[in-house]
PyMOL commands that place a pseudoatom at each C-alpha (Angstrom):
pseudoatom trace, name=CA, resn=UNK, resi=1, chain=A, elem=C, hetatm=0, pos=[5.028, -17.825, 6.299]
pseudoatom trace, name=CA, resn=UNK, resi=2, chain=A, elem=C, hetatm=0, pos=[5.747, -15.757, 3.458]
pseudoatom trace, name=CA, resn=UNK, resi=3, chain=A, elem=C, hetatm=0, pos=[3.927, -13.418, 1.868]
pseudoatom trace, name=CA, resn=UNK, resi=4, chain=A, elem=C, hetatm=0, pos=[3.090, -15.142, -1.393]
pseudoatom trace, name=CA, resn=UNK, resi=5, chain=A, elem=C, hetatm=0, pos=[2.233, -18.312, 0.311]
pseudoatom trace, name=CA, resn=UNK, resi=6, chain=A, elem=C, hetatm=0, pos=[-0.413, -16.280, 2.561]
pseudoatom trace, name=CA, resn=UNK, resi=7, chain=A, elem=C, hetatm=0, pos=[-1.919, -14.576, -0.334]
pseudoatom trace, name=CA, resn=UNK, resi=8, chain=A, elem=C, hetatm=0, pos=[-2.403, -18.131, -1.931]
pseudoatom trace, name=CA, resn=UNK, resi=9, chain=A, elem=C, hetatm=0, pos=[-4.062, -19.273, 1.162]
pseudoatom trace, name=CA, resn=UNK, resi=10, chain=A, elem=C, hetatm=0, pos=[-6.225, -16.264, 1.270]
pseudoatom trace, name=CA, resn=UNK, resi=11, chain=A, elem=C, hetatm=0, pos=[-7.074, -16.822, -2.003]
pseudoatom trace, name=CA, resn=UNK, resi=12, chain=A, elem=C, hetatm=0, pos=[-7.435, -20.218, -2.008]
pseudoatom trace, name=CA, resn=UNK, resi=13, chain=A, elem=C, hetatm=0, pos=[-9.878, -19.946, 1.272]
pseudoatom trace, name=CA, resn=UNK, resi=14, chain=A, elem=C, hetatm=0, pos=[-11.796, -17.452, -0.792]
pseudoatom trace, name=CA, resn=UNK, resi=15, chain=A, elem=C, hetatm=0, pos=[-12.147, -19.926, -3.544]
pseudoatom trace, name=CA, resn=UNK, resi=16, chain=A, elem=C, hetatm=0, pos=[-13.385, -22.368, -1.454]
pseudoatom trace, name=CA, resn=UNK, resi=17, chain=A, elem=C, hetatm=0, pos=[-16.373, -20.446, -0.168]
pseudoatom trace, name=CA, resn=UNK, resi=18, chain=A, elem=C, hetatm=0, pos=[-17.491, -18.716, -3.098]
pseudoatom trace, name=CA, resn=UNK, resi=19, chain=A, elem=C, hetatm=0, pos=[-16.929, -22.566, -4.999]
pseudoatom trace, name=CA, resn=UNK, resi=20, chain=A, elem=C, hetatm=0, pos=[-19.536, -23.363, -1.836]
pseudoatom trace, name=CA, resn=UNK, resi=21, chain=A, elem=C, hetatm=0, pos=[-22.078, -20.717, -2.124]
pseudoatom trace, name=CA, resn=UNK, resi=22, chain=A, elem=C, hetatm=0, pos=[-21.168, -20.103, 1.847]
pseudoatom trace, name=CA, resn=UNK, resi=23, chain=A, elem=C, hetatm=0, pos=[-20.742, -16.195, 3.012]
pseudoatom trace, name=CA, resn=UNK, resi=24, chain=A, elem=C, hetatm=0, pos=[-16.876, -15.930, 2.291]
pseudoatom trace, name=CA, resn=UNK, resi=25, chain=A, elem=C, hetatm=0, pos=[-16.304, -14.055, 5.780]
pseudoatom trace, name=CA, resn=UNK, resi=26, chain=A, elem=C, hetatm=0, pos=[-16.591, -17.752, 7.918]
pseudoatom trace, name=CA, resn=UNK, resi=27, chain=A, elem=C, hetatm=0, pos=[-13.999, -18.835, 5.371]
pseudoatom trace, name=CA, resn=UNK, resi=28, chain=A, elem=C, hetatm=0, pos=[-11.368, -16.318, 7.059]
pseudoatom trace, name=CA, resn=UNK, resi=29, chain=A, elem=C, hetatm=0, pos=[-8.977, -17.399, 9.709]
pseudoatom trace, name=CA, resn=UNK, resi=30, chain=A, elem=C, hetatm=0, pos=[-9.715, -15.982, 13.362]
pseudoatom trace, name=CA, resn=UNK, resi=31, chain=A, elem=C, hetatm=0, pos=[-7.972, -13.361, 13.849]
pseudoatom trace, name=CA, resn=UNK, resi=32, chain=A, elem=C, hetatm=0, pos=[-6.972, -12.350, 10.503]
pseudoatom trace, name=CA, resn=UNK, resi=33, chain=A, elem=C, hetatm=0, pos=[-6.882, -8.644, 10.075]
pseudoatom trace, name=CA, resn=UNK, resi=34, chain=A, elem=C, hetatm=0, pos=[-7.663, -6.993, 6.728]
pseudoatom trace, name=CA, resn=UNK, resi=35, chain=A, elem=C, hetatm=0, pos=[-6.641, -3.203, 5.882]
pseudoatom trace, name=CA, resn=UNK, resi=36, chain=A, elem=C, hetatm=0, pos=[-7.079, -1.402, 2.367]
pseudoatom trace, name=CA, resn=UNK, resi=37, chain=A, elem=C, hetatm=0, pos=[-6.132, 1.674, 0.993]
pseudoatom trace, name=CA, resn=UNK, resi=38, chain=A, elem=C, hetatm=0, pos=[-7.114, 3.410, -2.476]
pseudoatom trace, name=CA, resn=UNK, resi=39, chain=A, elem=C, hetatm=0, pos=[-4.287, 5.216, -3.574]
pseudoatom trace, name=CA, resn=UNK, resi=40, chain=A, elem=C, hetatm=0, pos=[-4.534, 8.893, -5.682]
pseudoatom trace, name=CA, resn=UNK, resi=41, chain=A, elem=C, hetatm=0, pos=[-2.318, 12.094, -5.834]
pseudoatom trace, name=CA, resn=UNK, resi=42, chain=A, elem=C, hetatm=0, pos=[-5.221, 13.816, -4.098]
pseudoatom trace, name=CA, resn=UNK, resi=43, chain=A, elem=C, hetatm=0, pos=[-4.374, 12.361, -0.818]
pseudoatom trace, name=CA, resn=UNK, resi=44, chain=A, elem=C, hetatm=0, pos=[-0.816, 13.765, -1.278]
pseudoatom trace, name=CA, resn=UNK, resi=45, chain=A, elem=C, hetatm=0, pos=[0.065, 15.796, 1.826]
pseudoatom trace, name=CA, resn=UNK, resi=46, chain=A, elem=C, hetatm=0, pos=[1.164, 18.663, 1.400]
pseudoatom trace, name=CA, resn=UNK, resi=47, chain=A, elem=C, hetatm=0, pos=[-1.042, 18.561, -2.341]
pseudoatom trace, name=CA, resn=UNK, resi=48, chain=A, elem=C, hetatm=0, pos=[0.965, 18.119, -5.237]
pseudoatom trace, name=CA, resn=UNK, resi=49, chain=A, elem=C, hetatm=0, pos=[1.603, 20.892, -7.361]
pseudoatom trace, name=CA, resn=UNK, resi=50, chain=A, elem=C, hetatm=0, pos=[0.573, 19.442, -9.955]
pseudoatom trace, name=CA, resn=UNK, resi=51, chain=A, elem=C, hetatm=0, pos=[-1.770, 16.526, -10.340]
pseudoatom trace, name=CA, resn=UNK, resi=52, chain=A, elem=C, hetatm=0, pos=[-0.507, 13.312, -11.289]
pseudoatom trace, name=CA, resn=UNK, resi=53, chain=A, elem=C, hetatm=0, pos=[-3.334, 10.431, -13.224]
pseudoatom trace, name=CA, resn=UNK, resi=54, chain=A, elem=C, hetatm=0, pos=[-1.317, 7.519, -11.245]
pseudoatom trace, name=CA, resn=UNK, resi=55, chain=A, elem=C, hetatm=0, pos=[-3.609, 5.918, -9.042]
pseudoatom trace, name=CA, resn=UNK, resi=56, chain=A, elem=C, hetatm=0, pos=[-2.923, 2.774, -6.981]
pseudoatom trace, name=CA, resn=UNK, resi=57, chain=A, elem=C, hetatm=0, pos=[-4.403, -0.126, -4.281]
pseudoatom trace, name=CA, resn=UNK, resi=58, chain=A, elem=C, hetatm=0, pos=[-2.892, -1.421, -1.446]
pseudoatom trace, name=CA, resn=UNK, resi=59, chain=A, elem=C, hetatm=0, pos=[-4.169, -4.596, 0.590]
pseudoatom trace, name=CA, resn=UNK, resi=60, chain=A, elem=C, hetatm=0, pos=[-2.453, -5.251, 4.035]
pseudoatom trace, name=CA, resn=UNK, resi=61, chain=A, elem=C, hetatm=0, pos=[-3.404, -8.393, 6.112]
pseudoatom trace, name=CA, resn=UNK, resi=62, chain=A, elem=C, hetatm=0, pos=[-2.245, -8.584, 9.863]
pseudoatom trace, name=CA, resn=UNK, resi=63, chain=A, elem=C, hetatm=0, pos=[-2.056, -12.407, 11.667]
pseudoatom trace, name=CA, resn=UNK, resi=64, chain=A, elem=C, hetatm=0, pos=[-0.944, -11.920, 14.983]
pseudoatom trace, name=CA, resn=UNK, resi=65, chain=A, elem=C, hetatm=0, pos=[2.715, -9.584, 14.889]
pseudoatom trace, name=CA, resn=UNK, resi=66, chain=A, elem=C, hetatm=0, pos=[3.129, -10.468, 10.441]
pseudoatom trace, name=CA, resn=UNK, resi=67, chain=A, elem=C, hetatm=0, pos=[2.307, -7.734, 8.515]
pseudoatom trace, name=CA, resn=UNK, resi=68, chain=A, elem=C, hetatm=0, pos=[1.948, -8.861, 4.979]
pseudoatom trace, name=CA, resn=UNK, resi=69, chain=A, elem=C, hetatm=0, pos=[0.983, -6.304, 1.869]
pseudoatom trace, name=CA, resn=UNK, resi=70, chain=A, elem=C, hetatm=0, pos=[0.429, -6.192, -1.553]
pseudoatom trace, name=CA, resn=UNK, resi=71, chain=A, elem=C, hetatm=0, pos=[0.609, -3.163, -3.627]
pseudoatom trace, name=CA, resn=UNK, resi=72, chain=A, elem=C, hetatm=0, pos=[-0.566, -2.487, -7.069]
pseudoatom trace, name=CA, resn=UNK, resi=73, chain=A, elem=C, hetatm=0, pos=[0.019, 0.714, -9.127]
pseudoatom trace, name=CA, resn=UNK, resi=74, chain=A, elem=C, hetatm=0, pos=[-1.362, 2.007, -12.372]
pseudoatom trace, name=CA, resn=UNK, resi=75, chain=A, elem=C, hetatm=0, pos=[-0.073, 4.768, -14.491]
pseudoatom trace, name=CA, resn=UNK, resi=76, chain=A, elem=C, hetatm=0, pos=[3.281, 5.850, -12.838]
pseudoatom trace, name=CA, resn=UNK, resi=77, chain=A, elem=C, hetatm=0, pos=[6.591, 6.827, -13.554]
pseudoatom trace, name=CA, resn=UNK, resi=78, chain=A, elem=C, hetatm=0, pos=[9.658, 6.289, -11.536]
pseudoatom trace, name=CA, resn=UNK, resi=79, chain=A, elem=C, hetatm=0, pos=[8.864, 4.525, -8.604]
pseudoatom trace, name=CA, resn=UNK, resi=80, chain=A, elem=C, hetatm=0, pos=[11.650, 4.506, -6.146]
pseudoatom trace, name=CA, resn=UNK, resi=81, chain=A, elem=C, hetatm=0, pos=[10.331, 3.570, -2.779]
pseudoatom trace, name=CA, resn=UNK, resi=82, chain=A, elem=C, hetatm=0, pos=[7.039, 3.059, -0.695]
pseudoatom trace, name=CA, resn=UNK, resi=83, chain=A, elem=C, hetatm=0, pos=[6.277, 2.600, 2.914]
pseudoatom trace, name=CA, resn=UNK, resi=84, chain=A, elem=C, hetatm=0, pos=[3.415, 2.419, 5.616]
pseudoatom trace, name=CA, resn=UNK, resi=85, chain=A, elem=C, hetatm=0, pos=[3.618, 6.082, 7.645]
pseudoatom trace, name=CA, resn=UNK, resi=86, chain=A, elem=C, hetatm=0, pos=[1.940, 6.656, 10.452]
pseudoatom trace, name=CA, resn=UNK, resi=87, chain=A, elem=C, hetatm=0, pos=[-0.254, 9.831, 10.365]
pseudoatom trace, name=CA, resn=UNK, resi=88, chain=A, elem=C, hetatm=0, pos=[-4.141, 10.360, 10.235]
pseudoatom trace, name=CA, resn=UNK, resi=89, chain=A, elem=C, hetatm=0, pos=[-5.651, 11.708, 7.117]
pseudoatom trace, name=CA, resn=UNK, resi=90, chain=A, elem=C, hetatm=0, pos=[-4.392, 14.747, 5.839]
pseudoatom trace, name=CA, resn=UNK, resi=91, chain=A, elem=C, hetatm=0, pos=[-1.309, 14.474, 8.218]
pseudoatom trace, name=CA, resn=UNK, resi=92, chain=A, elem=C, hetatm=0, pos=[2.593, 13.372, 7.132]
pseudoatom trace, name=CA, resn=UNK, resi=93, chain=A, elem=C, hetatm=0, pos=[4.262, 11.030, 8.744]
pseudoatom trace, name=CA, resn=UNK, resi=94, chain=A, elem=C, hetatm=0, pos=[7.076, 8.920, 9.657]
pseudoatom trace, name=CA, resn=UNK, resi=95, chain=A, elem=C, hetatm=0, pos=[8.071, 5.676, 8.153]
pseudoatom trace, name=CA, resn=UNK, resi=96, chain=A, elem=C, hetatm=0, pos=[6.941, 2.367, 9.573]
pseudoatom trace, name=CA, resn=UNK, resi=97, chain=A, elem=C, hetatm=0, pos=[7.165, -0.343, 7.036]
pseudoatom trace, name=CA, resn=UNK, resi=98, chain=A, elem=C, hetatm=0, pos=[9.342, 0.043, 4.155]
pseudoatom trace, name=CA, resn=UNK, resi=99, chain=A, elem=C, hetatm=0, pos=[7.109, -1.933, 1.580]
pseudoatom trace, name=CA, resn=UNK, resi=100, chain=A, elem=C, hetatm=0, pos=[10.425, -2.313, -0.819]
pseudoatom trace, name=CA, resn=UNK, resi=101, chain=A, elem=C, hetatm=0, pos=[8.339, -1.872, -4.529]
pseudoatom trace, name=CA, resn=UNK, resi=102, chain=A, elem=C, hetatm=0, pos=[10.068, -3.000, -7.336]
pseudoatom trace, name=CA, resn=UNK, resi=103, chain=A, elem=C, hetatm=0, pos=[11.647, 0.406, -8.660]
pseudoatom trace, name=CA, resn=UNK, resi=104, chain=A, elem=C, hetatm=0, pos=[10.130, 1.465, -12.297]
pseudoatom trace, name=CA, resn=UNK, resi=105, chain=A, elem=C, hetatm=0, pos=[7.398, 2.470, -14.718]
pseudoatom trace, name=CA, resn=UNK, resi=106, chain=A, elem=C, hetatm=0, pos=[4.009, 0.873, -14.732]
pseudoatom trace, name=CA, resn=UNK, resi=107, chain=A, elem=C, hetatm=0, pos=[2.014, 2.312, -17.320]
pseudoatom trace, name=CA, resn=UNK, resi=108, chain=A, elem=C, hetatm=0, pos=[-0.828, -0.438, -16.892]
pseudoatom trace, name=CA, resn=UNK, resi=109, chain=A, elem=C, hetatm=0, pos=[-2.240, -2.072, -13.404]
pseudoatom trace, name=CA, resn=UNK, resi=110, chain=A, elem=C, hetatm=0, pos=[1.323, -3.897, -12.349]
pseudoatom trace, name=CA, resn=UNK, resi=111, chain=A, elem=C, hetatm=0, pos=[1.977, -5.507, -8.947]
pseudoatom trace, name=CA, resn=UNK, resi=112, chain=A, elem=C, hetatm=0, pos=[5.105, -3.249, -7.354]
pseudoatom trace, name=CA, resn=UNK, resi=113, chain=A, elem=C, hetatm=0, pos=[5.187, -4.729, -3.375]
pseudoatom trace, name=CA, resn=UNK, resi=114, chain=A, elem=C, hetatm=0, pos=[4.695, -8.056, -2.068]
pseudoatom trace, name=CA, resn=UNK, resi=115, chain=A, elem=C, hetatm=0, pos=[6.064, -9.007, 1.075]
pseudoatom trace, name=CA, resn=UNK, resi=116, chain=A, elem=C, hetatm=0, pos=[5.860, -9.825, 5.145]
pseudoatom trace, name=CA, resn=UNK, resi=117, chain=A, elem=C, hetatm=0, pos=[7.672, -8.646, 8.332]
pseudoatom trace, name=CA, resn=UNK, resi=118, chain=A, elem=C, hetatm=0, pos=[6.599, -9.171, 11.711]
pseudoatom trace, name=CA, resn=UNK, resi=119, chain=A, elem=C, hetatm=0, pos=[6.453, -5.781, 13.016]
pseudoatom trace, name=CA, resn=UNK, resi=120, chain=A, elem=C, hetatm=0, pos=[6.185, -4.261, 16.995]
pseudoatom trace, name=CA, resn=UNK, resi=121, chain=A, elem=C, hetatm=0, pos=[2.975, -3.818, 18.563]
pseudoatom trace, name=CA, resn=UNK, resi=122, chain=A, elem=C, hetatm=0, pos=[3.162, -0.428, 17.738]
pseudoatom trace, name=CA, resn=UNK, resi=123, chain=A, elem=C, hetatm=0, pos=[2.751, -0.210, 14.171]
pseudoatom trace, name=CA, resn=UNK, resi=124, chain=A, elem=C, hetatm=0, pos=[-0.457, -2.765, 14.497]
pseudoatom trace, name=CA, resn=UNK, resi=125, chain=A, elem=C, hetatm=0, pos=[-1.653, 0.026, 17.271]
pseudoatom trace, name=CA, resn=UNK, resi=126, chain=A, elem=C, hetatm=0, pos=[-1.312, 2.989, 14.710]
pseudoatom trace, name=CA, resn=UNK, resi=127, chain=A, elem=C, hetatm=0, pos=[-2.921, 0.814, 11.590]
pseudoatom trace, name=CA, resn=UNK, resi=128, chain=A, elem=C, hetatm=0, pos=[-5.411, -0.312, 13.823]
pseudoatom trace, name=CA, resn=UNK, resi=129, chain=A, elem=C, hetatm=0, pos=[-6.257, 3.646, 14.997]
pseudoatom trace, name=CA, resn=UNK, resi=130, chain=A, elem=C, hetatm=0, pos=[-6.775, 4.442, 11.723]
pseudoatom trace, name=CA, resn=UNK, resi=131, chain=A, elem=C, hetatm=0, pos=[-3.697, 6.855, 11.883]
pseudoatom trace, name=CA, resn=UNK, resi=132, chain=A, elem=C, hetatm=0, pos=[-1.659, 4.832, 8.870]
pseudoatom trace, name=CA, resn=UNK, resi=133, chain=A, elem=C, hetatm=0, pos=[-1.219, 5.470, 5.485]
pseudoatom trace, name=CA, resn=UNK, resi=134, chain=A, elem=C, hetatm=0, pos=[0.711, 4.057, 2.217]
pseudoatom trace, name=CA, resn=UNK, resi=135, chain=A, elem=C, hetatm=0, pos=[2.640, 5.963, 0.224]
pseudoatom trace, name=CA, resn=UNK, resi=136, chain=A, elem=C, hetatm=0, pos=[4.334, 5.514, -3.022]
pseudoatom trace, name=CA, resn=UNK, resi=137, chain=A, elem=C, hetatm=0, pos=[7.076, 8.140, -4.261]
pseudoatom trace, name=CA, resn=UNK, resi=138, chain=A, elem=C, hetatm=0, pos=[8.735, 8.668, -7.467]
pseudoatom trace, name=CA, resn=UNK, resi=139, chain=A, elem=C, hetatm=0, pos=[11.797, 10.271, -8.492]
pseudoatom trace, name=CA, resn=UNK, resi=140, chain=A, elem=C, hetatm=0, pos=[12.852, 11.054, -12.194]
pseudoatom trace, name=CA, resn=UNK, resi=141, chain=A, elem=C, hetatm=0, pos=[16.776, 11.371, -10.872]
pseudoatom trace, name=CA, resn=UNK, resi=142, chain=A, elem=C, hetatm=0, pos=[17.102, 14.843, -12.258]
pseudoatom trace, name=CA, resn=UNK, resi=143, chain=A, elem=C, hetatm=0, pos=[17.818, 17.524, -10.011]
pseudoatom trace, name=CA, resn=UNK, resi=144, chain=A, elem=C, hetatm=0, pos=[15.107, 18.302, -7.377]
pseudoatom trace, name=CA, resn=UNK, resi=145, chain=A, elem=C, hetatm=0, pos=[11.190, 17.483, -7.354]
pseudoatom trace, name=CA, resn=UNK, resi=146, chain=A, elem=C, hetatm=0, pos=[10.047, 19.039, -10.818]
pseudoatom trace, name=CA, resn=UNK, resi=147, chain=A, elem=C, hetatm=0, pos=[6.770, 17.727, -11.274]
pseudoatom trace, name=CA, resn=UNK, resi=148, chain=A, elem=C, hetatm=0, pos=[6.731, 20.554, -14.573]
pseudoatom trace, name=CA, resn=UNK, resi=149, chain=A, elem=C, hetatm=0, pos=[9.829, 18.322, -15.795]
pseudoatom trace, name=CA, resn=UNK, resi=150, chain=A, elem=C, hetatm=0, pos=[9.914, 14.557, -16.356]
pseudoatom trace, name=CA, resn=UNK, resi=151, chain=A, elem=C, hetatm=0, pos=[6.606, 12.784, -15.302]
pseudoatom trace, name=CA, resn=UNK, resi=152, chain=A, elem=C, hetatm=0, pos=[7.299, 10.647, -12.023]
pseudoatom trace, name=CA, resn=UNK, resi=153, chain=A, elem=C, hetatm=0, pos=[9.073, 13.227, -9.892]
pseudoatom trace, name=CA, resn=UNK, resi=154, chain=A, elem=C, hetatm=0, pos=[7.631, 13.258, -6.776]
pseudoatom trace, name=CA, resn=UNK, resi=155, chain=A, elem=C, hetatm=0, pos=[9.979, 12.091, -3.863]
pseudoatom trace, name=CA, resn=UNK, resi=156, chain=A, elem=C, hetatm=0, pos=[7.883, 13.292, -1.203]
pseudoatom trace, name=CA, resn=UNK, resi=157, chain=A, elem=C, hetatm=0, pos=[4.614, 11.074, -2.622]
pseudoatom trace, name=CA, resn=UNK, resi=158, chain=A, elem=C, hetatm=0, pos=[3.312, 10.803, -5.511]
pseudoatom trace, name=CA, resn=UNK, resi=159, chain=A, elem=C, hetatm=0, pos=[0.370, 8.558, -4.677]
pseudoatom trace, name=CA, resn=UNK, resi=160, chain=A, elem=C, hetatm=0, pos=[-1.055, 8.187, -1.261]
pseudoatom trace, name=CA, resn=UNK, resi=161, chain=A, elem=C, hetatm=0, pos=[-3.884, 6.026, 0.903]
pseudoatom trace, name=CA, resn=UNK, resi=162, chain=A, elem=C, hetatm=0, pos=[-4.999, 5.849, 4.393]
pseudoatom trace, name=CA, resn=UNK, resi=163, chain=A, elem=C, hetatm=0, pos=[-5.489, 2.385, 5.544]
pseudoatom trace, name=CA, resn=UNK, resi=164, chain=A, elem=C, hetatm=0, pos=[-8.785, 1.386, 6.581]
pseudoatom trace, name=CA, resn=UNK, resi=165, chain=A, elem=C, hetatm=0, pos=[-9.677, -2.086, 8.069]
pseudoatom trace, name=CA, resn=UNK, resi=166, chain=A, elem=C, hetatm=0, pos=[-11.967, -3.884, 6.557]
for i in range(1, 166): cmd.bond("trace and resi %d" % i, "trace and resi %d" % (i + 1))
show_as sticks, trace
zoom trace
């Protein structure tokens, strides 16, 4: 299934039990995973050397081996990539998921990722450890990371959030 048609199902699930008055979590498939992660240049590891306002929010669901994720940003330059690492809080890590945002500027709250993959067992085994985290960079395309230069240039991270399930 892809992504946008699982998000409409979500959604239109939700619907249904709020439109009922019933508690909305019997309205969510079995087995249905939810993760979240609030997204802020304070989570940046190493810190940023200088701060950045962008903040961000990123929803992952898991059925079975199909990751699917939406990511929304909000007041950031330069987007160039974003991915699912694995690593615990205040940790880097590698890349699991490349989350493939739509490269750009979002001055106001803008969708940037939206997709699915089925993924290996372990990448549900990290997320579901706690030990995972999204990650947004930026990159101005001027020389090294400046973050004194052009706002948006932060290739390692600009914006970061462990995932947490719900």
């Amino acid at each position: 299934m892809r992504a946008p048609r699982v998000f409409t199902v979500l959604a239109a699930v939700a619907l249904v039990g709020v439109a009922c008055g019933d508690d909305i979590t019997t309205a969510i498939p079995e087995g249905l995973e939810v993760f979240t992660a609030t997204l802020n240049g304070a989570n940046e590891v190493p810190a940023l050397v200088s701060p950045t306002t962008a903040t961000g929010a990123a929803t992952i669901t898991v059925m079975d081996n199909l990751v699917s994720w939406r990511v929304e940003v909000t007041g950031i330059e330069n987007v160039i990539i974003g991915h699912i690492h694995f690593g615990a809080a205040g940790v880097a890590g590698g890349v699991m998921v490349d989350l493939a945002p739509t490269a750009g500027d979002y001055p106001t709250t803008t969708t940037i990722a939206l997709g699915s993959l089925v993924v290996v067992d372990s990448v549900l085994t990290h997320m579901r450890a706690g030990n995972t985290y999204v990650n947004i960079h930026t990159s101005d395309g001027v020389g090294g990371a400046d973050p004194a230069g052009p706002a948006g240039d932060y290739p390692a991270g600009e914006i970061r959030g462990q995932l947490v399930k719900q």
